[in-house]
N, C-alpha and C positions, 0 to 999 in steps of 0.2 A: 466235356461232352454235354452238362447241363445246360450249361453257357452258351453252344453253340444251337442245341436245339428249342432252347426256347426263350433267347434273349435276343437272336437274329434268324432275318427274315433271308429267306430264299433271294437270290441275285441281287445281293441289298452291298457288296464287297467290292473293289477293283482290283486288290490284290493283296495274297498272302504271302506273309514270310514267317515261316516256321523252323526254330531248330530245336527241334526235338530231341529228348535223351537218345544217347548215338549207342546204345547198348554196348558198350564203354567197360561194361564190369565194375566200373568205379565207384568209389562211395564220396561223394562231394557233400562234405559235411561243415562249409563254412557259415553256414546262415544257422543251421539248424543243432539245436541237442537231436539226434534223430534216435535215440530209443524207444522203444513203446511209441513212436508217431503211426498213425493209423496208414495203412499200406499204399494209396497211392502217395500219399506227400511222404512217405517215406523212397518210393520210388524215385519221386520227380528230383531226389538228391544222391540218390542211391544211384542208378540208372544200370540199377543190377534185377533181372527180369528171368522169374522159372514159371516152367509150366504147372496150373493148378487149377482151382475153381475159379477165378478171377478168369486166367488168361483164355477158359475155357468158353465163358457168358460174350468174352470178346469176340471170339471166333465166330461163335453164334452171331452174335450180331453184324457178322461182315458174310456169312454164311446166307442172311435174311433178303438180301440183295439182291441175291440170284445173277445170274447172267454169268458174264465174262469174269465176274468180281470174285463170285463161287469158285468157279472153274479154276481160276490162279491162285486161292486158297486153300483148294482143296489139295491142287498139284505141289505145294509147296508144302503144304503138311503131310503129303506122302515123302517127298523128299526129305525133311528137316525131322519127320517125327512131333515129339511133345518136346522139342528140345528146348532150352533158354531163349535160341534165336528165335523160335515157332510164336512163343509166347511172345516175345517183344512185335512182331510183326501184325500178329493178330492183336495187340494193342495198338499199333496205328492204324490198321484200316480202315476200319470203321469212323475214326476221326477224320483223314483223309476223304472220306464217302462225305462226311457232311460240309468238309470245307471246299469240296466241288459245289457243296449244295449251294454253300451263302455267295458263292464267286456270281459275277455278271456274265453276261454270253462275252462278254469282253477280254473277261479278266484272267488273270495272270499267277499262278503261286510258285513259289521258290520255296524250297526245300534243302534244307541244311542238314548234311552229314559227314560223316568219314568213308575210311574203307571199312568199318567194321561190319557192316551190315548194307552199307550202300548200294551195291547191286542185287539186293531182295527188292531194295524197299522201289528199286527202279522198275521191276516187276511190279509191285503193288501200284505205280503211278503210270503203268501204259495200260494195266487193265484199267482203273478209274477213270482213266482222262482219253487213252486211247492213242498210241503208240505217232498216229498221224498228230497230237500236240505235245511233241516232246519239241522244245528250241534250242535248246543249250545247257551243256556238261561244262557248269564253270570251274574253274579249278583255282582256288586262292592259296596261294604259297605265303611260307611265312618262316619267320625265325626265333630261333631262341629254345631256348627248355633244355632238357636232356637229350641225350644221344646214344642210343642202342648198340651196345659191342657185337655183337651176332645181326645187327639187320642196318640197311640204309637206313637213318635219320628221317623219322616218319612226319615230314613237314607241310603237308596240305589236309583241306578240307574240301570237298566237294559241293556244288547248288546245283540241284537240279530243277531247272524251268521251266514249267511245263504252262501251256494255255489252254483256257477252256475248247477256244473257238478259236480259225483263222483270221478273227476279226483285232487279236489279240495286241493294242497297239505297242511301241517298241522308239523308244530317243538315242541314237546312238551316244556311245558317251568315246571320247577321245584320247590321247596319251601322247606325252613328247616325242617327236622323231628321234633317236637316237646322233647324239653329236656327227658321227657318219653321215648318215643318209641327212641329214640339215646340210653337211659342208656338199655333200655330190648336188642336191635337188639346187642349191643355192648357185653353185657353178655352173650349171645348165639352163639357169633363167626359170626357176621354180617349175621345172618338168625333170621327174625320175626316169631313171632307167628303160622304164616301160614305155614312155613314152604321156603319161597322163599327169595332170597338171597337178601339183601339192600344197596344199597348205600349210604351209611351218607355222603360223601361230593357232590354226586351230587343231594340229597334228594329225594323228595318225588314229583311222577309226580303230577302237578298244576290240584287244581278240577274248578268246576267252579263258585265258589263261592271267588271271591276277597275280604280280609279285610286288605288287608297288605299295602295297597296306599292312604291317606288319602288325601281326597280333601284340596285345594290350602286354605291356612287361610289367614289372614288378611297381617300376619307376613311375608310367602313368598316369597322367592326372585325372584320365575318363576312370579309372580303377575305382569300383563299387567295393572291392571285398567277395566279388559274386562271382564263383570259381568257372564257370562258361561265359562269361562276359565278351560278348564279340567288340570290334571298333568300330565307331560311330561312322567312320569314313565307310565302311564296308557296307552298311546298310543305308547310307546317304547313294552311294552308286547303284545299286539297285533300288530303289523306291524312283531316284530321276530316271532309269532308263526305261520302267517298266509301268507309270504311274503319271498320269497329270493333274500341277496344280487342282485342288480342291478335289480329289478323288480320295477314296477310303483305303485304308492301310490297317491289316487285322493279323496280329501275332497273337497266337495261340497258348504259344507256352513262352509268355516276355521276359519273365523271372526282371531283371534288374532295369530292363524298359527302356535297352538302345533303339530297339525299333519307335518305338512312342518317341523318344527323343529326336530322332531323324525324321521321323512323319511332320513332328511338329516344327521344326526346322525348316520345312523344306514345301508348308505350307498343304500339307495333306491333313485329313482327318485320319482319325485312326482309333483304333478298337487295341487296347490288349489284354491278354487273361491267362492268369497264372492262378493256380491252384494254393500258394502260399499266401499267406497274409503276409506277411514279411518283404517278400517281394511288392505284394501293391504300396507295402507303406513307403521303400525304399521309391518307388518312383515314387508316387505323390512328394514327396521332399524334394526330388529332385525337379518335379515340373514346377514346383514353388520357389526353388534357390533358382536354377538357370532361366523361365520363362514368364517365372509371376503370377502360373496357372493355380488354379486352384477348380478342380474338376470332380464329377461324378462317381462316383466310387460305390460299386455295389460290393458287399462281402463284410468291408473293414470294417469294425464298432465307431459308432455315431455319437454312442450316447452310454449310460453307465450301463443300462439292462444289457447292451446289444454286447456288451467287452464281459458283463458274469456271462451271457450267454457263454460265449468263445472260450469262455476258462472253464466251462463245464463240460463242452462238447469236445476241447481239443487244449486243456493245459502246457504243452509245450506248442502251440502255435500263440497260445494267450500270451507266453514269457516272452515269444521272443515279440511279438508286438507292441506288449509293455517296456521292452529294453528299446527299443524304437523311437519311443517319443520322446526319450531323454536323447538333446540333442547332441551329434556326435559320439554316444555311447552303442556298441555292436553286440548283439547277440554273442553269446559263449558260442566256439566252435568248433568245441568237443566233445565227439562222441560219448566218449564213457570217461568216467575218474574227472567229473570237471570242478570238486570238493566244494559244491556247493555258489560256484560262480555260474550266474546267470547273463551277464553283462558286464564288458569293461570298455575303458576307454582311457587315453594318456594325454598327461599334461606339464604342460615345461614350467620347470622351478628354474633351474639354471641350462646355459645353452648346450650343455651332454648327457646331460641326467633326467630323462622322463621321468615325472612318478606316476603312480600305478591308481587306477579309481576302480572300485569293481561293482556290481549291481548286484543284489538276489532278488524274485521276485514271490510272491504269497500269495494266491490265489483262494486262500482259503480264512477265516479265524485265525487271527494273530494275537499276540500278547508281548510283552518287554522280552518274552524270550528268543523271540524272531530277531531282538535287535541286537541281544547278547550272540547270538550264531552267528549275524553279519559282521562283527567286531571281530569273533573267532578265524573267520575266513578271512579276513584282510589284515590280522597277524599272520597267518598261516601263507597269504599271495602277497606278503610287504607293500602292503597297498596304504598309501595314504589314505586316501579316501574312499566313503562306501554310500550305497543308495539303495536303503530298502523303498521298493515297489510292492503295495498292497492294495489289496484288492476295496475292502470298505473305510471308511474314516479313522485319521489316526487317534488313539485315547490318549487320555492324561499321562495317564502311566508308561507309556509306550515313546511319546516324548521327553517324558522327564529321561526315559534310558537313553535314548540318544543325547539328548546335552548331557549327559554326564561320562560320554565317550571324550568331551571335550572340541576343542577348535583347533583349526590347521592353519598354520602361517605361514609355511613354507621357510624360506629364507631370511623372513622381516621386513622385505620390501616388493614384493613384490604382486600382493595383493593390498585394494584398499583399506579390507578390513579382514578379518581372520573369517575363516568357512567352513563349520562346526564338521567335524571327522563325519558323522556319521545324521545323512537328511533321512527323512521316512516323504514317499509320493504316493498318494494313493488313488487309485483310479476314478474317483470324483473329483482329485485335485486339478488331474488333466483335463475333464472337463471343463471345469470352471477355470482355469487359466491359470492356474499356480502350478510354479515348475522347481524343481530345485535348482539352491545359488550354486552352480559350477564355476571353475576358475576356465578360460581360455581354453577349449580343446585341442588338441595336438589332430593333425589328418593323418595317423601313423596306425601300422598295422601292424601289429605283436606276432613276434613266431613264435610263441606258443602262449596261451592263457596263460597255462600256469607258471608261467617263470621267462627270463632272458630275457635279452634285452628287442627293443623294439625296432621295428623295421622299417624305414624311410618310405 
């Protein structure tokens, strides 16, 4: 919301794609340690929402509006009460109210949900936008996951797209005729049944029913680690149908930054903003590895003050930031009991046996005994190797305890030179351009930090 009000200008957007927590009840805790995280970043991973003082100032300010805005707030909290659902809706409004604001008389936003909540939030977008700019109930089908013994297999998600104005432009996009209707249209001298002439290579105009884009599996190579991660394909099809080259593209809540990835793709500018640090770092990496980018970043630490800052203001957004910059290494992504692991990440000795690398990080006055704990912890996780992450310069003494953890060979052949068990990085190091020696990292995701074996 800060972001929106006073980092962008009124009609300054072409088009929004927002998927917002789906009030889900879930707690998505892969990025984050999320204890003691201060309440909305604990939200934005939680996406579990009660009525309270928070949800109450929200109201208020969707309440401020007046009009038609009030009126469908007011009738909905007569309805709904102070309930969970009340509270989560009265968290979107108001954001919604300003992303009408930044949108062009032109422009266009899409809205991503489920059924959980989706026919509230469809109320909150005919009052905002006005029932006469509702275009399309897209419906994207998908596969995979579990399967409900008491209910149909709950497999879509819904977009709802709504335009400011009639002026709202629109590219259809297309789909293969099915092997049928290609062998009938072909047989008739490229004219269908109806009688009206077809195109078999440029098909069949798209309905609004997508099954042809199957959510991100396990296997995925787009696979961030980032537990709502949509497919690139999915947000490529919306940004061309609804957006022209060199127009702006603004995701609200990007967390892992497929929309930024497809804007940038596909030759749009684009805006996005997420509330985690974690998140902008993970895209910045990514617009540097896939596009070569290296871009404007407001929020992330710059420089040594800007990173104490962040460890002072928000120590578990600092950890997992600081696990960030060690390349290939992931935030811990467990809640509670994570014994002291702030960071891991896996490396192939031989072709079936990962070994195990773990991180802690120190945000505060360290001494050799921080490096005796990280030793502790990586008997305790059979971790080969370990990286303490601290906050000011490493001492004498502090070094001397790490070489005398010793060095890591692995097998005897497979590193150049042996890779001391245990580095110390300390956030002036990453500054100035010293990183710790890793061996090869593995693109592997662990089912669980604390033990088992690792997940392709």
């Amino acid at each position: 919301m800060d972001v929106l009000r006073t980092e962008l200008s009124p009609e300054s957007v072409d088009l929004v794609y927002l998927d917002p927590p789906f009030n889900s009840d879930r707690q998505y805790n892969v990025i984050f340690r999320e204890d003691q995280q201060p309440a909305a970043q604990a939200r934005a991973f939680h996406d579990s929402w009660r009525w309270g003082p928070e949800a109450a100032v929200w109201y208020e300010e969707g309440m401020n509006y007046g009009g038609r805005i009030a009126e469908t707030l007011v009738g909905l909290r007569r309805f709904l009460n102070q309930s969970n659902l009340m509270a989560y809706l009265a968290m979107l409004a108001p954001r919604l109210i300003e992303l009408r604001r930044v949108l062009r008389p032109d422009g266009s936003l899409v809205l991503h949900c489920d059924p959980t909540a989706g026919h509230y939030v469809k109320i909150l977008l005919d009052a905002i936008f006005g029932p006469e700019n509702f275009r399309n109930e897209l419906v994207w089908c998908y596969r995979g996951g579990g399967v409900p013994r008491n209910a149909f297999a709950r497999k879509h998600d819904t977009l709802f797209w709504y335009a400011k104005s009639s002026n709202a432009p629109f590219f259809p996009q297309y789909e293969p005729y099915s092997a049928a209707s290609q062998q009938l249209v072909r047989s008739r001298g490229g004219v269908s049944i109806d009688g009206r002439q077809r195109d078999l290579e440029r098909g069949a105009h798209m309905t609004d029913w997508w099954s042809d884009i199957n959510s991100l599996q396990t296997w995925s190579p787009e696979r961030l680690g980032y537990p709502t991660q949509k497919p690139r394909a999915l947000l490529e099809r919306v940004i061309k149908a609804l957006s022209r080259e060199g127009s702006t593209v603004l995701d609200p809540f990007c967390g892992c930054g497929t929309t930024v990835a497809a804007a940038e793709a596909l030759n749009r500018n684009w805006v996005g903003i997420d509330i985690a640090v974690i998140a902008i770092s993970v895209i910045e990496r990514m617009l540097q590895d896939d596009f070569g980018l290296r871009v404007h970043i407001n929020g992330i630490p710059a420089d040594f003050e800007s990173a104490r800052a962040l460890a002072r203001r928000d120590p578990f957004q600092f950890e997992a930031w600081a696990v960030s910059k060690i390349t290939h290494l992931r935030p811990n992504k467990t809640q509670v009991g994570d014994r002291g692991v702030d960071g891991v990440g896996w490396f192939n000795v031989t072709s079936d046996s990962p070994s195990k690398i773990v991180a802690q990080v120190k945000g505060g006055q360290v001494g050799p005994a921080a490096v005796r704990d990280l030793l502790g912890t990586m008997q305790a996780e059979h971790a080969d190797l370990g990286v303490l992450i601290v906050m000011d310069r490493i001492t004498p003494h502090m070094a001397a305890a790490a070489a005398s953890a010793g060095v890591y060979s692995g097998d005897g052949t497979m590193f150049a030179r042996p890779i001391p068990r245990i580095q110390i990085a300390s956030v002036h190091d990453h500054f100035d351009g010293r990183h710790p020696v890793l061996p090869p990292m593995l693109r592997i995701r662990p089912r669980a930090v604390g033990g088992g074996n690792p997940e392709p």
